[in-house]
N, C-alpha and C positions, 0 to 999 in steps of 0.2 A: 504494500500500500504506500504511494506516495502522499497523503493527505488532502489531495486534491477531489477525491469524493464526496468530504466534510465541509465544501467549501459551500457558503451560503452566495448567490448570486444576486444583485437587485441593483435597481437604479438607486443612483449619490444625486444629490442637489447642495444646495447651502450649506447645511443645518453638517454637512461631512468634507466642509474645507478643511478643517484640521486635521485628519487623518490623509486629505486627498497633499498638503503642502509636507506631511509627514512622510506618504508614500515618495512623494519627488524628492524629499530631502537625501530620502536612503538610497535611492536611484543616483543622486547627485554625487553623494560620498565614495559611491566606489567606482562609477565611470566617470564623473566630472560633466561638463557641459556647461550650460548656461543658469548659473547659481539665480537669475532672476526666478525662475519656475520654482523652487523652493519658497517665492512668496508669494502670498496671497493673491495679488493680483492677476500676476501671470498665470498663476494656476487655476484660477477660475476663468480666466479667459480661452485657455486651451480644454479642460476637462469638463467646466459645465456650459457644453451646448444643448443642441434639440434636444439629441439625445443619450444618457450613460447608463456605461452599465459597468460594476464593483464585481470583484470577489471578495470574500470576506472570511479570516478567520477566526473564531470568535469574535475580539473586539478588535482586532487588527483589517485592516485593507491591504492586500494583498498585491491586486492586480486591476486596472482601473482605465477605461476608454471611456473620448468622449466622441460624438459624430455632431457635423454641423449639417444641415442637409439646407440652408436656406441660398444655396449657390450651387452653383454646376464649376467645377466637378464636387461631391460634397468632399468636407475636412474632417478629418481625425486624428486625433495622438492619444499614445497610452502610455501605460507601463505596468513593468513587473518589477514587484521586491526582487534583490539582488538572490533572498535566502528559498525564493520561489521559483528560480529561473529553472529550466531543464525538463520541466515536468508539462508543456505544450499549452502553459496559459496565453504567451502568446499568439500562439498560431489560436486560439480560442477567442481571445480579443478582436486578431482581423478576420476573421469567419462574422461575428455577431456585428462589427464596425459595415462589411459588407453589403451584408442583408439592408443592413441602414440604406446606405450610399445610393442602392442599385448602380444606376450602368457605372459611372466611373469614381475613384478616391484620390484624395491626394492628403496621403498621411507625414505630418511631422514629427520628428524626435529631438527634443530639445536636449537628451540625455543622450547620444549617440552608443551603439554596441557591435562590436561582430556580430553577436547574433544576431540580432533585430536586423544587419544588414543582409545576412542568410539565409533570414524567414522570407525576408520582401524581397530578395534576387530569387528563389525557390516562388515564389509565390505570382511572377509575371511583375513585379513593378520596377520601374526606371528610376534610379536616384538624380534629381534634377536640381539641386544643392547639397552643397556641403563646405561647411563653415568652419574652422580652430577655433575656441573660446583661449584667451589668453589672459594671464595674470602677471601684473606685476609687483613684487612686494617690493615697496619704497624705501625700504631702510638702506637702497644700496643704490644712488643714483649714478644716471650716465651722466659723463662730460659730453658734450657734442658744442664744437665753436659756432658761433655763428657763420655762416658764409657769407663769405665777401662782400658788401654793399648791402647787404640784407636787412632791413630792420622789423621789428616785431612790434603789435599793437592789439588791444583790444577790439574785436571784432565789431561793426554795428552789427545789426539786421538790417538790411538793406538790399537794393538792387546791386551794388557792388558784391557782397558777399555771393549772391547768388549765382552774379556771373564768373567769379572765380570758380564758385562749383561746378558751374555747366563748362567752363574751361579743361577743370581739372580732368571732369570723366565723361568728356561727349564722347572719344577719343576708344573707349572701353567698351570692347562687344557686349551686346544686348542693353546699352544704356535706353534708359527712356526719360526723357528728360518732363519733370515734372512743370504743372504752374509756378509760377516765382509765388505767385501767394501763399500756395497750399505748402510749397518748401519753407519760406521763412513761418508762415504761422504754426505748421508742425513743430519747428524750433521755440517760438512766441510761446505758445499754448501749452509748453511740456515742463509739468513743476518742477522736473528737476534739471533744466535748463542753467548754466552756469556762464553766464557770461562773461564774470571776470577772467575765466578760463577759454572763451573761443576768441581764436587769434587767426590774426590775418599776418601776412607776411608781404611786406613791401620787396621793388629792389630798387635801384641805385635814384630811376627817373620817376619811384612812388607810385608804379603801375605793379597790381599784386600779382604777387609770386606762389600763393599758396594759403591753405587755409586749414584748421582744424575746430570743429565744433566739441562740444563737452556735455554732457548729461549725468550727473550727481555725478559720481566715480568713474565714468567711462569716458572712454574716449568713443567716440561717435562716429565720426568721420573725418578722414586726413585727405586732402586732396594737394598736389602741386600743379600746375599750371608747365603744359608739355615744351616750352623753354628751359624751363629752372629747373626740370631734372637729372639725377646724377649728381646735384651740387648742394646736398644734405638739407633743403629744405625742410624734407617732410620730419627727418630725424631730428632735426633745431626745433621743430616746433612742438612734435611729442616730448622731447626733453625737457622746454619748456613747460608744458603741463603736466608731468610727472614733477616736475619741483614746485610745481602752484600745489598739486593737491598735496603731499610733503607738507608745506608750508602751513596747511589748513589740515591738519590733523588725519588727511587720509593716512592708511596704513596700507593702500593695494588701490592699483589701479586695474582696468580692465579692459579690452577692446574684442571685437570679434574680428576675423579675417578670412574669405575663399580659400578652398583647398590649394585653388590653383593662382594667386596672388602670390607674383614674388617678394608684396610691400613687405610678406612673412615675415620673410628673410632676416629683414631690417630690422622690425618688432622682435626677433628672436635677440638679435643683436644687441639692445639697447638694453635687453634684460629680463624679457619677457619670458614666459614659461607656460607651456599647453596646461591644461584643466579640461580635455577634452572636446568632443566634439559634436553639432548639431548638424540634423537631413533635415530632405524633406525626397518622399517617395513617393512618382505616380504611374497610379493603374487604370486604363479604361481610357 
């Protein structure tokens, strides 16, 4: 008997966010990923959709999908305790996630695993991202000089900001370039928005060179402008905000990056360290 007989199955709502931020914590602790799923928010935005459905043992959760069906193709992510793995609750999850979906899915893992990569390549689906989560513990900063003529500033919100972003990644297969509004009011709108920390980077004739935005402890996004690189922009200015949050009591900063982003590289460099990794897998 693997235990998985005894398991009570039923749909989670509210009233089981604590067990469901509890389940993704243990998920989080031994594969790493995206430490935001272990809180409340994120985790009820990924697990309570239309519809869920829990394993339960006694008073433990176990194993835990949610299905959003109000878009095509519909959304799901789940997971299994790390202490439950092996015994087919996953492939039990995407069988009932399924049924939900009909014709197509497109499932995210914010807690990335081999298996769950084995279950969904066995299973027909296409992994269509995949992202590093990376950490950096501050007690041990980089030097990086500034380049040449370069100077650094506090970012507005503006039409300049944004056209340095449309700069930095028009350049980058599959870009889609957003409204300027819906871009800076994304930034506006987001409480934990850090302005004192998004910087823009000048060069010599005060036409920008690059840019990085900030949200609580993360770094968000770094962009250079396809003149200024190779010439440590984007590394001056992450350096830069790893000594602002330092300064302001952070003890870890964070960023995510593509599999296949050499910016990696760079972020490995300056001191950063994996913590795992997030998909997103589609079927139908």
């Amino acid at each position: 008997m693997d235990g998985t007989d005894a398991l009570v199955w039923r749909e989670f709502g509210d009233d089981d966010l604590p067990a469901l931020t509890g389940l993704a914590q243990a998920c989080l602790a031994t594969d790493g990923g995206l430490p935001l799923f272990g809180r409340t928010p994120l985790a009820r935005a990924r697990l309570l959709q239309t519809r869920t459905h829990g394993a339960w043992s006694g008073g433990d959760l176990v194993a835990a999908v949610g299905v959003g069906t109000g878009r095509t193709p519909a959304t799901a992510t789940g997971l299994v305790h790390p202490a439950w793995r092996g015994r087919g609750l996953g492939g039990a999850l995407l069988d009932w996630a399924e049924k939900q979906a009909g014709a197509g899915l497109l499932v995210t893992t914010e807690t990335w695993t081999a298996g769950a990569e084995e279950l969904f390549a066995a299973r027909g689906y296409t992994r269509t991202f995949l992202e590093w989560v990376l950490r950096h513990d501050l007690d041990v900063l980089p030097e990086v000089a500034a380049p040449d003529g370069v100077t650094v500033e506090p970012a507005t919100l503006g039409a300049e900001l944004f056209a340095t972003y449309r700069a930095s990644f028009a350049d980058r297969p599959g870009f889609v370039e957003p409204e300027v509004d819906e871009w800076l009011g994304d930034l506006r709108d987001d409480e934990d928005f850090r302005p004192e920390l998004t910087l823009l980077a000048r060069g010599p004739g005060g036409t920008a060179a690059g840019f990085v935005t900030v949200l609580d402890n993360w770094i968000d996004q770094v962009g250079v402008v396809p003149g200024w690189r190779g010439r440590r922009v984007g590394a001056y200015l992450v350096a830069r905000v790893l000594r602002g949050l330092a300064d302001a009591g952070a003890d870890a900063a964070w960023l995510c990056v593509n599999d296949d982003n050499p910016a990696a590289g760079l972020y490995r460099r300056l001191g950063f360290r994996d913590f795992g990794r997030r998909a997103r897998y589609l079927h139908g």
